[in-house]
C-alpha positions in Angstrom: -56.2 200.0 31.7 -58.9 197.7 33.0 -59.0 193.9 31.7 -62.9 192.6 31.9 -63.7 189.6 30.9 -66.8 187.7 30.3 -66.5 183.7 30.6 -69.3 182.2 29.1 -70.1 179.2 30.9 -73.5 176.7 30.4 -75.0 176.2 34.1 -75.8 172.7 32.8 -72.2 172.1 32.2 -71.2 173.3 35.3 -73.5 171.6 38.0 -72.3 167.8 37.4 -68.4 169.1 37.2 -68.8 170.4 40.7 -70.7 167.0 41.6 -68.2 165.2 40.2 -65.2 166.7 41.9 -67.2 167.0 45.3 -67.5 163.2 44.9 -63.3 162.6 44.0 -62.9 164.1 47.8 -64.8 161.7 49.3 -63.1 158.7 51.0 -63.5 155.5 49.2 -66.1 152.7 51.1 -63.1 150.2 50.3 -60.7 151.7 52.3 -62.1 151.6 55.6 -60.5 151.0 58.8 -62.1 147.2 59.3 -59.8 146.2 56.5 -56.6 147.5 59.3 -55.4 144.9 61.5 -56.3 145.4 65.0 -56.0 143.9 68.5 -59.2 142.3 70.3 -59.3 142.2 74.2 -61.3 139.5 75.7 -62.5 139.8 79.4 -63.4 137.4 81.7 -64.7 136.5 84.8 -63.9 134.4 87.6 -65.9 131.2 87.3 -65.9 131.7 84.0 -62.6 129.9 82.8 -62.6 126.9 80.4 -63.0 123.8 82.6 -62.3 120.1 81.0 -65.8 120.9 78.6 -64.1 124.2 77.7 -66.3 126.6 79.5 -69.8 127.6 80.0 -71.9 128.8 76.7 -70.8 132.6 78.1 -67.7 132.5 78.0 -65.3 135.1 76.6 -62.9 132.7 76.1 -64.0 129.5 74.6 -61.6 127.6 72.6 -63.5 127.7 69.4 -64.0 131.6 69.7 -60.5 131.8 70.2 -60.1 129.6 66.9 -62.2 131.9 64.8 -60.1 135.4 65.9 -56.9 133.3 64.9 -58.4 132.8 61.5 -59.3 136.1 60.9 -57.1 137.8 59.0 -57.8 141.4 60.4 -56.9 140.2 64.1 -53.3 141.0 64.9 -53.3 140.0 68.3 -55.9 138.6 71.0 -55.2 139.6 74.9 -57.3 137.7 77.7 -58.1 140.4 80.4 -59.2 139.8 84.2 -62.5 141.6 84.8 -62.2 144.4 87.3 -64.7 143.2 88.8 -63.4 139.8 89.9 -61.6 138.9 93.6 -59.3 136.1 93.2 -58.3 135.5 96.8 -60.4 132.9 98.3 -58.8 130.6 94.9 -57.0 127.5 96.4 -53.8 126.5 95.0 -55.8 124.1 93.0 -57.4 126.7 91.9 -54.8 128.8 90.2 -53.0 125.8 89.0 -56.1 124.9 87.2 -56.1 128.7 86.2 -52.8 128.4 84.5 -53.4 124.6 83.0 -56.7 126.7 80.9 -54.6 129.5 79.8 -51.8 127.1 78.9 -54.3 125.5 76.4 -55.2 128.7 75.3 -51.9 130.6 74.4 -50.4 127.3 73.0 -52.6 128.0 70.3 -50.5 130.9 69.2 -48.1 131.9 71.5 -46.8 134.8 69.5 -49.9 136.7 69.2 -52.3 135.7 72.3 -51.4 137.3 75.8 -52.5 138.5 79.3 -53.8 141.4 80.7 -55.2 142.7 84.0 -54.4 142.2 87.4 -55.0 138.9 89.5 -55.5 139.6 92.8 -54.4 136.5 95.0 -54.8 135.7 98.8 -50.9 136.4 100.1 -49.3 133.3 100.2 -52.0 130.8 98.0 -50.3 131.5 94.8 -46.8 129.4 94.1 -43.3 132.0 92.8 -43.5 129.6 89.8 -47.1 130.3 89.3 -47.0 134.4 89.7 -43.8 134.3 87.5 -45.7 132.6 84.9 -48.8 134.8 85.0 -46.3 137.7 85.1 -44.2 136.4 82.0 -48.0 135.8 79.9 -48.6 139.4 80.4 -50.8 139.6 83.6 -49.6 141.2 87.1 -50.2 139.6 90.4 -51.5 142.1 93.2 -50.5 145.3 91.8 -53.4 147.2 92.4 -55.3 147.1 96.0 -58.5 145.2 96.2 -61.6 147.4 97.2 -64.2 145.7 98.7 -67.5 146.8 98.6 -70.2 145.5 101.0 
């Protein structure tokens, strides 16, 4: 015994059923991955630090630039990263303790959710214990990774 079956069906019927359900598979637009919070990682460059004026106009890491991340609501956390570009060692000890007095200034803002990372690379002997411990406990590493120089 054979069981044929016709199924009448109208094509004009059928055509926006199928565009209808390719169109339920579809992701929504308003569930896109801007609306996730995410981390933002700002680099910067020796020279380039906030000085009593807060910086130069290209700077990375301008107070009020730092201030508008905080307030966005899709920032989760904001790390401040040494170029891999940059040589620290001819910095002074005036210079790093200025280093450190800027990034104080900065990660006061919001301790809990603005940190370090990168390494500094400091002349042996120019930087203070105190000093590397702090860059160390802010999320940065002190002379971990050899410097190349290229001339």
């Amino acid at each position: 015994m054979k069981l044929k079956q016709i199924l009448p069906y109208n094509i004009r019927r059928m055509i926006p059923m199928l565009g209808l359900g390719a169109l339920s598979m579809m992701p929504m637009a308003s569930c896109s991955d801007d609306d996730e919070p995410h981390d933002i990682e700002l680099t910067f460059m020796n020279g380039v630090l906030p000085n009593g004026n807060w910086g130069y106009d290209n700077s990375a890491i301008q107070i009020d630039k730092i201030r508008k991340h905080l307030a966005d609501p899709h920032i989760r956390n904001i790390y401040l990263k040494v170029s891999e570009k940059n040589d620290y060692t001819p910095d002074t000890k005036k210079d790093i303790n200025f280093m450190k007095w800027s990034f104080e200034q900065i990660i006061n803002l919001a301790p809990d959710c603005i940190f370090g990372r990168g390494d500094f690379h400091f002349a042996p002997g120019v930087a203070d214990p105190a000093d590397s411990i702090w860059f160390v406990t802010h999320g940065w590493t002190v002379n971990q990774t050899p410097v190349i120089k290229v001339r």
